[in-house]
N, C-alpha and C positions, 0 to 999 in steps of 0.2 A: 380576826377572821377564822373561821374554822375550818379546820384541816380535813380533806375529804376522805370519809372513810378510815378508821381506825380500825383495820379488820383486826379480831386474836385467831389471828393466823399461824400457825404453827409449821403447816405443810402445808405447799405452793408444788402443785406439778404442773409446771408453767409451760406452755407451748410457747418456742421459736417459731415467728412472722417475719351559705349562712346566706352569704347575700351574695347580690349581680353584682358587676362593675358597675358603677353610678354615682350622683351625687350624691345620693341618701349616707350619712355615716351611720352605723349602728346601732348610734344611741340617738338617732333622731326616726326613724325608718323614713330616710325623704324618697321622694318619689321617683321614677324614672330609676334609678340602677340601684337603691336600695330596697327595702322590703320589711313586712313587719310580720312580725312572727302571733300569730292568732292565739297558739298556745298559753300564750305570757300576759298577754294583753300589753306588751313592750314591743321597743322596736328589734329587731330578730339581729342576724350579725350579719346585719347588711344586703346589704344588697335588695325399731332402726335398721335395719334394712329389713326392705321387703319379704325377702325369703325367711321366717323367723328359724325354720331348722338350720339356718349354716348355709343353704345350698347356694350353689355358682351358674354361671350363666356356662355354658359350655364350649359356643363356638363363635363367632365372629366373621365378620368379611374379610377376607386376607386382607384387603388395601387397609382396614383400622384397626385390625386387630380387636377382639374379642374381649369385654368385661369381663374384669373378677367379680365376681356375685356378691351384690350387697346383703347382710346375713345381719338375722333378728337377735337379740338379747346380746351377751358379751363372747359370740362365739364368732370366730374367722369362719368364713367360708372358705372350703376346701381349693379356691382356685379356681378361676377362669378360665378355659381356652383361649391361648393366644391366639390361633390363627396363624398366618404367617409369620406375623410380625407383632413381637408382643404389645400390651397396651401400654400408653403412654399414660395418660394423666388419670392416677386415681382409678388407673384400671377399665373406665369407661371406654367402648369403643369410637373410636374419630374423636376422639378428645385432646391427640396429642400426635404427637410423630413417633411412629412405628422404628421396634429395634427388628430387630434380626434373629430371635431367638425361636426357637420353635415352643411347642405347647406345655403349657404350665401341666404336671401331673396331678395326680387327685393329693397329696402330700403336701403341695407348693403352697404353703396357708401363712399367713402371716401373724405368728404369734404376738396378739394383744393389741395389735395396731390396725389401721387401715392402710389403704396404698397409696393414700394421699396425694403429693403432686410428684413422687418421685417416678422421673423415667424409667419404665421397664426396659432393660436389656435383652439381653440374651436370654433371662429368664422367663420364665411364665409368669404373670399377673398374680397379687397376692389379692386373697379375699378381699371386702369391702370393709368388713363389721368391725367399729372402734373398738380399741380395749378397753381394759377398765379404766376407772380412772381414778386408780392407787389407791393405796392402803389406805384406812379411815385416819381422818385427819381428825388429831384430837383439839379439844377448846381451849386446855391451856398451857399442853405442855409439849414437848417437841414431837410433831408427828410423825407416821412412818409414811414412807413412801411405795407404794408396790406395784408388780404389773399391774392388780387388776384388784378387783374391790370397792365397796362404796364409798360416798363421802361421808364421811360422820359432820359436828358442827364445828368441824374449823373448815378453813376456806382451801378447795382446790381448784387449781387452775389446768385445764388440760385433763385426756380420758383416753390418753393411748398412743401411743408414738404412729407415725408413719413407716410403713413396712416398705422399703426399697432395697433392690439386689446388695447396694454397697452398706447397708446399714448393718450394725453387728446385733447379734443377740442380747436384749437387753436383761439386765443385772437390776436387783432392788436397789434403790437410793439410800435405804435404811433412816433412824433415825439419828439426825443431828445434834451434838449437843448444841449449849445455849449459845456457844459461841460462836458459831460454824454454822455453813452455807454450806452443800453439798452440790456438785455439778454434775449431773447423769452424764455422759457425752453415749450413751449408749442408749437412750430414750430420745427420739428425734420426733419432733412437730414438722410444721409446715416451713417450707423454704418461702422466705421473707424476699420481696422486689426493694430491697431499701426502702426509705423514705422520701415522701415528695410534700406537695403542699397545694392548700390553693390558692390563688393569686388573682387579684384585678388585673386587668390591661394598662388601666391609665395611665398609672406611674410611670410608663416606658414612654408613653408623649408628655414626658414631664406636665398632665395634667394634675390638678387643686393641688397644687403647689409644691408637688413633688419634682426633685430635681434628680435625673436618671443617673447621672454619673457619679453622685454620693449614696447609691444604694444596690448599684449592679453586684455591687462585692457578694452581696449576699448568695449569689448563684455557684461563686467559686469556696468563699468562706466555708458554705455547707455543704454536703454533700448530696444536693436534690437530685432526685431520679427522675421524678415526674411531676406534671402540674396541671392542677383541674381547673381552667384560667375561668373567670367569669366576666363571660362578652356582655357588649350591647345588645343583646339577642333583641328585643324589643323593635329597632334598630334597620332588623336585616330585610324584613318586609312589609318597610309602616300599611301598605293595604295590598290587598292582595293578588296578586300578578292576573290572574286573571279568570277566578274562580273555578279551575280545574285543575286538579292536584294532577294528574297527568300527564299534562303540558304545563312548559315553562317559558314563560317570560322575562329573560333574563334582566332587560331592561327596571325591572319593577323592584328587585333586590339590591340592596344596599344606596341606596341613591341619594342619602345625606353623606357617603361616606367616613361614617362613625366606624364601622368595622373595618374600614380601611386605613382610617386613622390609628387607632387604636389596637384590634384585635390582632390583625394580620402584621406587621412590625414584632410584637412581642413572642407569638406566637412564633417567626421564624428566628428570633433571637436565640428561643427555647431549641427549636431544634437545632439552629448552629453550635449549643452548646449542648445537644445531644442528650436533653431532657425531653422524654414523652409529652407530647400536650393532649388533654383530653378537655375540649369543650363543655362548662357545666350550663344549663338549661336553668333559667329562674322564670324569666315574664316574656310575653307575647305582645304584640299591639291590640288593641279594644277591636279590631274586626276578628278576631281568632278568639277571645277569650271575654268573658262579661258577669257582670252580677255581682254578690257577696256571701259569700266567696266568690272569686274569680274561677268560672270553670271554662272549659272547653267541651262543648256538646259536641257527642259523641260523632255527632255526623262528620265535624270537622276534623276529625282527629287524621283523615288523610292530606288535610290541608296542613297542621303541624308535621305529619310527616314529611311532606315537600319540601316546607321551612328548612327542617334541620338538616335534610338531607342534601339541600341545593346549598345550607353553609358550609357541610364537608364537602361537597364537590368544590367547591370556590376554593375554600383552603387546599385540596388537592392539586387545584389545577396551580395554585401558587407556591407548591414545593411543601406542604404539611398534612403530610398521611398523618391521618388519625385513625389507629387501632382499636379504639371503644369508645361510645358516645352513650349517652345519657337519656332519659325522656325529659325528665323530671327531676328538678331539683327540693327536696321536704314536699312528695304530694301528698302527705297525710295531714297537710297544717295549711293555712293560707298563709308561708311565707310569700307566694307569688301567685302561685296557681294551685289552686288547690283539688287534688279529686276524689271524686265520693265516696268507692270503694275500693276494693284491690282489682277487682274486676274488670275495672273502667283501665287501669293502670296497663293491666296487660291490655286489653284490646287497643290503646293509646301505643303500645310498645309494636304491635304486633304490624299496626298501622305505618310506623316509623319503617319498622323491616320490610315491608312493600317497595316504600321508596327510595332507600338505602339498597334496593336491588334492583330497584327502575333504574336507579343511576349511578349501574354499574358497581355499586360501593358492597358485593357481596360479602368481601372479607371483613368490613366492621363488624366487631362484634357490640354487644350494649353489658352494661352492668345495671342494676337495679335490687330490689324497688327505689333503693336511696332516701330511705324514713327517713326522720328529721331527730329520731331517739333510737336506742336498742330496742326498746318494748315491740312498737308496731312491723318490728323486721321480719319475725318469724311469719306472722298468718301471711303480711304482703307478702314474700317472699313464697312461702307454699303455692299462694294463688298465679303468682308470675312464671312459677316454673312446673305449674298444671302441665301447663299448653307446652307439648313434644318441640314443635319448632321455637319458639323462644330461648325452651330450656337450651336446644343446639346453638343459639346465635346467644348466651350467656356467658361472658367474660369472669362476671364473678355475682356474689350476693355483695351488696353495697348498703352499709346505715352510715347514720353519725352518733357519735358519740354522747351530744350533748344531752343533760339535764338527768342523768340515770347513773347508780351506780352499784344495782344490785346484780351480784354474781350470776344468780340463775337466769338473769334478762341475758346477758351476755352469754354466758352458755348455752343457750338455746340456740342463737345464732351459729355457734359452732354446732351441733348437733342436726342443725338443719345442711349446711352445708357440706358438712361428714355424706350425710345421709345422699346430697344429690351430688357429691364429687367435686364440688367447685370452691376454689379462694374466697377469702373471705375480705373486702375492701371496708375499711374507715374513710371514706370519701370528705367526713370533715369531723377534726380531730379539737375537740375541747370540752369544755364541763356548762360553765353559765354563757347564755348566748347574749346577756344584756348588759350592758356598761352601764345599766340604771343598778342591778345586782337585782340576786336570785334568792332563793330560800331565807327571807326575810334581811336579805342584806347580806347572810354570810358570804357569798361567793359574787361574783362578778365578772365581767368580761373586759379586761381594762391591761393589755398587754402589754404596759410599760409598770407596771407593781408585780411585787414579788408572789403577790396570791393567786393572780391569775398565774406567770407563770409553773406554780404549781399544782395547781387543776392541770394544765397543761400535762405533766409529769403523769400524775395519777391517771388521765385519761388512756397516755400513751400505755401505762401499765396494764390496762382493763383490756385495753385493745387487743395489744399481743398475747398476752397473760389468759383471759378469759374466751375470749373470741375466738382467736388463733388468726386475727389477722395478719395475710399476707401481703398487705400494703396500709399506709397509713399516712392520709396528708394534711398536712395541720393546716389549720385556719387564723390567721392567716400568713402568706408569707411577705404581702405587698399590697398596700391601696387601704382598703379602710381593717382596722384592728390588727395590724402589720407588726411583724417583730421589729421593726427599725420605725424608725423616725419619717417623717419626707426627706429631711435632711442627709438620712443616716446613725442615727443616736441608736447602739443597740441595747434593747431595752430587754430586762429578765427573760422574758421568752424566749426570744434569741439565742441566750444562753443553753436555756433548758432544750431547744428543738435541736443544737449542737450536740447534744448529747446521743440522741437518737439517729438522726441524721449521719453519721458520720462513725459513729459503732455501730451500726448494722449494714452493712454492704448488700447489694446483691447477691443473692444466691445462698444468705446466712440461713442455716437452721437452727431455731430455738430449741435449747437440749431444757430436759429436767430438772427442776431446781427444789431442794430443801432447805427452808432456813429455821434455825434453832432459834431465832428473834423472831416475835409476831410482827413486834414495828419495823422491820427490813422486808422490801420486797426486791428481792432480784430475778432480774431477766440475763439469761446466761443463751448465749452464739455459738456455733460452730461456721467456722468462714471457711469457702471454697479451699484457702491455700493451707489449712489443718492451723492453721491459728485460734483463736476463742478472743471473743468480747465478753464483757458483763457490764449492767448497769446495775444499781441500787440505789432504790428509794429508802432513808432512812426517816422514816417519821416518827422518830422519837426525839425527844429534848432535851437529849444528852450525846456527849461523844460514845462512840463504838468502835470498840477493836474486833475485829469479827477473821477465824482462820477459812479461807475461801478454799474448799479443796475437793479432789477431784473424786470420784465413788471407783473409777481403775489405778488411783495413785499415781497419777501423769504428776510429772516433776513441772508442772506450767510456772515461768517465771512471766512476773511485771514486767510491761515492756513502757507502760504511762499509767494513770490515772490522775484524772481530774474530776474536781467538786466544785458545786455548785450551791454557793447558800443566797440566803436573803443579804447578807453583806459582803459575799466574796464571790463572784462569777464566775472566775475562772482558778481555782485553788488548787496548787498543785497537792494529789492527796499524797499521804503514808501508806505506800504498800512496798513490801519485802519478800525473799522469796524465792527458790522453794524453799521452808526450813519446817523443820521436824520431822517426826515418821508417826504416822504415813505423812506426805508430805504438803504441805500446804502454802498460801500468799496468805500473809499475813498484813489486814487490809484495815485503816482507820477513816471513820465514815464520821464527817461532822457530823452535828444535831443538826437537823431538818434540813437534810442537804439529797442531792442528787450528786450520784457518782458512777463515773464510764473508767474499765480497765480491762487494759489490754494484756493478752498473753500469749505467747511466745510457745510456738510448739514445743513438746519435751522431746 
């Protein structure tokens, strides 16, 4: 199997972050709650800133408080006016919940970063415009890392810390030797929601054969945040209530009770155990959708609005607020529904928010476009967040990860989202979508073998690493290509989704990372309570002793690490520490392994 991606990476300035429920399995694309991915000709898995001189936006409505001005080339803008109450998210105004500070001065600029998702305070808003994105990273031998600067042709990740009141002035990373990892704690990315996942319904009415009570573990096992479940949508209104999206027919919805069976159970399971649900969207019944590709003409697009919007009122009325919903699950492909431009996408969205305000549901917000690769995220995503009110009712920009894994695709995503203020979601988290396999066989989708779970690995790295995603939910976590069994049997994935799952909490910020090894890539935390995580992919073929240490000399000791290989899952690793000066954990990384460690504030 071939290992994805042998970047000669030197320098990493790394930013801190398929299918329906159905019979169809993945590698069959069967009908009804699978799907087939057009792309592949296989079955699918299932189912810079405007102002170029620097300038700022100056005033604001008291109640939102005032943008910091998003600014062209690699310059901060001088600052926003707060208004009353400075801005919250990324500086944009009504983005966020309002501090208390009065107005940013013309001074108040955020050197080399932007103002990303951190709460403004008391302070005034920092500019918009990223920093650079470090010193040029060379091809073969340990690079530097710096505020600001281009990339040369080694690989970087990340283009500028987030500028928030509690962040410190950040310090060059310099360069690593060969044996040494460097950890900025002074260069911060975006604050990461933990990880979540997505998940079928079935399994929890112990349907095709799945038995509930040898696989719940997995909820407490890991540490999920959130879950993009995938219903019987198809399901909710086999025809339709009563040809006016206006008025409703309550009578007409759900009347096989498939999502009463299924959806609504699992879904409040989720919330008793205080994991977000967010509904993903694949297929519609043949009065909504037709042809080949399956499309939805445009006229009807207020009757899909109805649809989804009349299944979060039901979930509402049944105790599960849902805070973001979807249009579209892959509309750039006919995994389910396919549509034809980005255009159609947004008017399909725009259509959804009518109804979702008919009834009542103004606070949902949507994420989007939700492409089915990184390539087609950026144009969908410009054309989705054209349109002023859209962009306002945007939770995040949303792709999947699968089939891509070149740097600049990824980076474009962040750059676009820098650019419009918003999170950045991996709504489904993997590499090959087919269990038949991908790029002439190398890769595959087969979540009980060691190769998938290491796509798995590599994806999550692109994600947080390249993207600057703040959320990230694997595919999958239950029902068809599951890290467990029906049984229960946890298979490599499992392993590898523990890793991420459970070293990045809530609220963690991805700091700056340099590694003096091309084949190590580490993603390094900062957590709420002033602790630190790291993981490391070592995709090299030998053992590695690597000094892990900090660019302000924090005495950080090991508090665990564990590795994860092709024959040991759970391996307790060699790390020591602090020892020498300056002072470092001195950290042994099997061959082709994944490895999570924990540290211990100094």
């Amino acid at each position: 199997m071939r290992r994805v991606g042998l970047w000669v990476t030197v320098v990493m300035a790394l930013a801190l972050g398929c299918g329906e429920d159905g019979g169809g399995s993945s590698s069959s694309g069967g009908a009804g709650e699978g799907g087939s991915d057009a792309s592949s000709g296989g079955a699918s898995d299932g189912g810079s800133g405007t102002d170029g001189s620097g300038g700022a936006e100056t005033g604001g409505d008291p109640s939102t408080g005032g943008g910091g001005g998003s600014a062209g080339s690699l310059q901060p803008g001088p600052g926003g006016g707060a208004g009353s109450g400075g801005a919250a998210v990324g500086g944009s105004a009504g983005s966020g919940p309002t501090g208390g500070g009065g107005e940013a001065g013309s001074g108040a600029t955020a050197a080399g970063g932007s103002a990303g998702s951190v709460p403004i305070g008391t302070g005034g808003a920092a500019g918009s415009a990223p920093g650079g994105a470090g010193g040029r990273a060379g091809g073969g031998g340990g690079g530097h890392v710096g505020i600001s600067g281009d990339a040369g042709s080694g690989q970087v990740a990340g283009s500028g810390g987030s500028a928030g009141t509690d962040d410190p002035d950040p310090i060059p990373t310099g360069t690593p030797d060969d044996d040494e990892i460097r950890i900025n704690e002074t260069v911060r990315f975006q604050t990461v929601d933990g990880v979540g996942a997505d998940a079928y319904n079935f399994p929890y009415a112990e349907d095709q054969g799945w038995v509930w009570s040898s696989v719940e573990f997995v909820h407490s096992e890991l540490d999920i945040q959130y879950v993009r479940t995938a219903p019987w949508f198809v399901f909710w209104e086999p025809s339709n209530d009563d040809a006016d999206p206006d008025t409703v027919n309550w009578d007409a919805f759900g009347t096989d009770d498939i999502p009463l069976w299924h959806d609504l159970p699992y879904a409040t399971y989720l919330r008793d155990q205080g994991i977000e649900v967010l509904p993903g969207i694949w297929d519609v019944e043949d009065w909504l959708a037709s042809g080949s590709p399956r499309t939805i003409a445009a006229a009807s697009y207020p009757e899909l609005g109805e649809s989804i919007a009349t299944y979060l009122e039901w979930l509402a009325q049944n105790g599960i607020d849902v805070p973001v919903a979807e249009v579209q699950n892959e509309p750039t492909i006919e995994a389910s529904i396919e549509y034809p431009t980005p255009e159609a996408l947004r008017d399909a969205a725009l259509a959804v928010l009518d109804q979702l305000d008919q009834h009542g549901l103004t606070q949902v917000m949507l994420h989007g476009p939700n492409v089915h690769a990184p390539s087609p995220t950026e144009e969908w995503a410009r054309v989705w967040l054209s349109n002023a009110r859209l962009r306002s009712r945007t939770a995040a920009i949303s792709y999947h990860t699968w089939w891509e894994s070149d740097f600049d695709t990824y980076d474009g995503i962040r750059q676009v989202a820098e650019e419009y203020g918003l999170p950045v979601w991996a709504t489904e988290v993997g590499y090959c979508a087919l269990a038949s396999g991908c790029f002439n066989g190398a890769n595959y989708l087969l979540p009980e073998t060691w190769g998938t779970a290491w796509d798995y690995a590599m994806s999550y790295y692109r994600a947080f690493a390249w993207s600057h995603a703040a959320r990230a939910y694997h595919w999958s976590l239950l029902g068809h290509d599951a890290v467990v069994s029906p049984t229960g049997e946890r298979y490599p994935s499992f392993y590898v989704l523990k890793h991420f799952a459970n070293y990045i909490p809530p609220g963690a910020r991805l700091l700056e990372t340099a590694s003096g090894d091309a084949e190590v890539l580490p993603l390094a935390f900062l957590l709420p309570d002033g602790t630190a995580t790291a993981i490391f992919i070592n995709q090299g073929t030998t053992e590695k002793t690597l000094q892990v240490r900090s660019v302000l000399d924090a005495a950080w000791a090991p508090q665990d690490a564990i590795s994860t290989t092709e024959s040991s899952y759970e391996l307790s690793a060699t790390a020591s520490g602090p020892v020498g000066t300056p002072s470092a954990v001195e950290l042994t990384l099997p061959a082709q392994s994944v490895t999570s460690l924990r540290l211990a504030a100094p």
